[in-house]
C-alpha positions as CSV (number, residue, x, y, z in Angstrom):
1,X,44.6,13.6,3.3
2,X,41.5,13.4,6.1
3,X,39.0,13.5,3.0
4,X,40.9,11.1,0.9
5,X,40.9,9.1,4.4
6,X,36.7,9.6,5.0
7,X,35.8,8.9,1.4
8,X,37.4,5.4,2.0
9,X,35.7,5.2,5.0
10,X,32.4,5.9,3.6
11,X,33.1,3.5,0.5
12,X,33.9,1.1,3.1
13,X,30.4,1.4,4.7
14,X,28.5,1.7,1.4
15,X,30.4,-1.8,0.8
16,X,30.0,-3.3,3.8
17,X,25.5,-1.7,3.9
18,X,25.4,-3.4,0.1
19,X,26.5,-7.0,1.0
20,X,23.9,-6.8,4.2
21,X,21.3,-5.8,1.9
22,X,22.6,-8.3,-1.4
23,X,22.8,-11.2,1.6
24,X,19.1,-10.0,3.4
25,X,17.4,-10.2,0.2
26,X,19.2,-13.8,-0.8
27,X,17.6,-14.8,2.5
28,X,14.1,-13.4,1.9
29,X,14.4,-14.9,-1.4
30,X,14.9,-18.3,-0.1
31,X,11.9,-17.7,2.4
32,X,10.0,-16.7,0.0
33,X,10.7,-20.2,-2.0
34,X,10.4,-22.2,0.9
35,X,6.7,-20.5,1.4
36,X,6.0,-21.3,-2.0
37,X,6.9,-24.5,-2.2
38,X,5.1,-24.9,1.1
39,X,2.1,-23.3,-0.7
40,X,1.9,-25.9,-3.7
41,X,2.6,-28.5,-1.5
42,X,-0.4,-27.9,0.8
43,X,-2.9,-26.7,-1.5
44,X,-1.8,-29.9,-3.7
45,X,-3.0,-31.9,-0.2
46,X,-5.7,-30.4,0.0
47,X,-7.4,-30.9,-2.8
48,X,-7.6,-34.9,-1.5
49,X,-9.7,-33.3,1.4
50,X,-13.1,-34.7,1.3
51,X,-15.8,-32.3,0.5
52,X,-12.7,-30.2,-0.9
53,X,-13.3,-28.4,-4.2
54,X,-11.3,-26.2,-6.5
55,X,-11.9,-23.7,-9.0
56,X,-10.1,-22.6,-12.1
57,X,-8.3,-20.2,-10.1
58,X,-7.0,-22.1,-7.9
59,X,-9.0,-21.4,-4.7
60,X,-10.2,-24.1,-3.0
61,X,-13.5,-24.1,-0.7
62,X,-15.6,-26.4,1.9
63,X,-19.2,-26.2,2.3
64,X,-19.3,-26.4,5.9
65,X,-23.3,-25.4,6.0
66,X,-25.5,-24.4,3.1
67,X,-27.4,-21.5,3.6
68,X,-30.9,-20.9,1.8
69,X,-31.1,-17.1,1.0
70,X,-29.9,-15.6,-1.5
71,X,-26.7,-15.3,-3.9
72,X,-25.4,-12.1,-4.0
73,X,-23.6,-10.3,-6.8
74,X,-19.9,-8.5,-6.9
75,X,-21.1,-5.3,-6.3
76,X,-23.2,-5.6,-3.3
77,X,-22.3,-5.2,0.2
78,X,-22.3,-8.5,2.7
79,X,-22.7,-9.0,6.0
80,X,-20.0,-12.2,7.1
81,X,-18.5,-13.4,10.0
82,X,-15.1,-14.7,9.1
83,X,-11.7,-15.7,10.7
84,X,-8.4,-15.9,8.5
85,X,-5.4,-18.1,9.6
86,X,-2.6,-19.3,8.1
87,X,-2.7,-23.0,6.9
88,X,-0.8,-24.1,10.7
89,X,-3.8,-22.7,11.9
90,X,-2.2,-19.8,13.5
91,X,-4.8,-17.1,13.8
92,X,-4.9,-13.4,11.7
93,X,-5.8,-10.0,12.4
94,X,-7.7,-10.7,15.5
95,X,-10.0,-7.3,15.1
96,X,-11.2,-9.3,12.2
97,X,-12.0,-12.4,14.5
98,X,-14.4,-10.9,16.5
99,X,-18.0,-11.4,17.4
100,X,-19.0,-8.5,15.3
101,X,-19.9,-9.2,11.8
102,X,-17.9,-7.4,9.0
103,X,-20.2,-5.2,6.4
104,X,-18.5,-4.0,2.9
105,X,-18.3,-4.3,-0.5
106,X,-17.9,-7.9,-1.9
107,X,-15.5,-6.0,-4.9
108,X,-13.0,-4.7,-1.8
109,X,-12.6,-7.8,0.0
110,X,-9.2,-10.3,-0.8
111,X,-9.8,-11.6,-4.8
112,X,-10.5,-15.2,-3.3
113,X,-13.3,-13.5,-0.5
114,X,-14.7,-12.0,-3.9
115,X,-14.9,-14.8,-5.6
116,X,-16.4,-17.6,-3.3
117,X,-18.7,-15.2,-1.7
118,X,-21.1,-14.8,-4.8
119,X,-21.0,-18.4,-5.0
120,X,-22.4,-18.3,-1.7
121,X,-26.4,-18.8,-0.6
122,X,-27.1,-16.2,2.5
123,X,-26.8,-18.3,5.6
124,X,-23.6,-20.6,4.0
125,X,-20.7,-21.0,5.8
126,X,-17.9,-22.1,3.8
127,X,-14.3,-22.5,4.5
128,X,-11.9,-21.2,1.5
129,X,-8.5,-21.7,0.9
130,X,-6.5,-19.3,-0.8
131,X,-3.3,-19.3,-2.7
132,X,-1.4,-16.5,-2.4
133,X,-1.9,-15.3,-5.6
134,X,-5.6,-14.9,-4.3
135,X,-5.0,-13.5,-0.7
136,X,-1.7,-10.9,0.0
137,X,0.5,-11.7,-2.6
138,X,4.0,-11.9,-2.8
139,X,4.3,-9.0,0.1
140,X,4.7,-9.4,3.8
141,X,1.7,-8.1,5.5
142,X,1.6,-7.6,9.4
143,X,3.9,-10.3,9.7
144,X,2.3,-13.0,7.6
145,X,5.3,-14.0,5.1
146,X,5.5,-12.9,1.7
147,X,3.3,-15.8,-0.5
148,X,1.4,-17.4,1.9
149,X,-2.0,-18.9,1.3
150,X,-4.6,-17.8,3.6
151,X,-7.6,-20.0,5.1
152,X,-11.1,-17.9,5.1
153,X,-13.4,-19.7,7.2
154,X,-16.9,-17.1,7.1
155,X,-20.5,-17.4,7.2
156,X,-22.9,-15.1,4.6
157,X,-25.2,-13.4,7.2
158,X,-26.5,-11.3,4.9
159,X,-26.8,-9.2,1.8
160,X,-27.4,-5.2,1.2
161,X,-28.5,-4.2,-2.1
């Protein structure tokens, strides 16, 4: 009788843990639309922006100053300043925001970092606008919810061969 009585119990809970999880996913999955919509939304704005252009990808970028050096290629490494925020402005990964340049590999760096940066003249600074599809993806990261398209405002200081 007490283990007929505890396998009820525990069915019960296994129940009650798979509608919490059924009904936490139907909510994540709503974010997730609302971000996406969002997402279309402002990068479909954006594109109005003066001095706003896009590429076949989808990434969008601003030359805020045009740098004279040289372009580099996918493979080098790059000295950039840069500061990612979400398109409300609110601010990312702050170790990343600091007054210490960032050095790696342009072929390690978010898809839509690799592909405006070789597009870049040393000394640019451009601000780039990524879809999500071009910056986290569909996953949460630190906080930053799941789809979210990322703005990359950085400045080429240099390049290493």
């Amino acid at each position: 009788m007490k283990i007929n009585i505890r396998i009820a119990a525990i069915g019960t809970v296994m129940a009650f843990m798979f509608v919490t999880l059924a009904r936490a996913q139907e909510s994540n999955d709503k974010v997730r639309g609302k971000v996406s919509k969002d997402t279309a939304t402002f990068l479909q704005q954006n594109i109005n922006t003066s001095g706003v252009t896009e590429t076949g990808s989808g990434l969008q970028y601003k030359v805020i100053k045009e740098g004279g050096g040289e372009f580099p290629s996918t493979t080098d490494r790059v000295k950039i300043y840069f500061k990612l925020s979400l398109v409300n402005g609110h601010q990312l990964f702050d170790e990343f925001n600091a007054a210490k340049p960032w050095i790696h590999h342009i072929n390690k760096a978010l898809p839509g970092m690799q592909e405006a940066l070789p597009m870049m003249k040393t000394g640019s600074k451009w601000i780039i606008f990524m879809p999500s599809e071009l910056a986290f993806g569909k996953e949460e990261v630190d906080g930053l919810p799941a789809g979210s398209p990322v703005v990359c405002e950085m400045e080429l200081v240099s390049v290493e061969k």
